[in-house]
C-alpha positions as CSV (number, residue, x, y, z in Angstrom):
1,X,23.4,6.7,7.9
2,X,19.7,5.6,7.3
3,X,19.1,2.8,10.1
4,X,17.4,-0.4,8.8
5,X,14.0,0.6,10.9
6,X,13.2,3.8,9.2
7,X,14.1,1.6,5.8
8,X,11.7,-1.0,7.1
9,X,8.7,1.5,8.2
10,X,9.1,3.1,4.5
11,X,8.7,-0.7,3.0
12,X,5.8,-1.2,5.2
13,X,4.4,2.0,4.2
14,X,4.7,1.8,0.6
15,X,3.1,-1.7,1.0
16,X,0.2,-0.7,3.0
17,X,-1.0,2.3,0.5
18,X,0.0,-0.6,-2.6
19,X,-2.9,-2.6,-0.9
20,X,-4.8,0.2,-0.2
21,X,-4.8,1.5,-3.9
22,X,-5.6,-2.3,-5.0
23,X,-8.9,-2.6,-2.6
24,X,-10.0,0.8,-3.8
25,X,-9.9,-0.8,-7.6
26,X,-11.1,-3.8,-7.1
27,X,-14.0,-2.2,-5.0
28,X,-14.7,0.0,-7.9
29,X,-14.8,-2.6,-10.3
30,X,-16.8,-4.4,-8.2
31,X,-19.5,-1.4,-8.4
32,X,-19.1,-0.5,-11.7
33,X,-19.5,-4.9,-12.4
């Protein structure tokens, strides 16, 4: 019984740190560039 909020909230999470991890590379390349 996992209500579709928690579902939702773990989505949103997993797409927050995805973006995270992406502006951390690009940052570095951006450094190392």
């Amino acid at each position: 019984t996992n209500p579709p909020i928690i579902f939702l909230l773990l989505l949103m999470n997993y797409s927050l740190s995805s973006h995270n991890k992406i502006c951390l590379l690009s940052k570095s390349l951006k450094i190392e560039g």
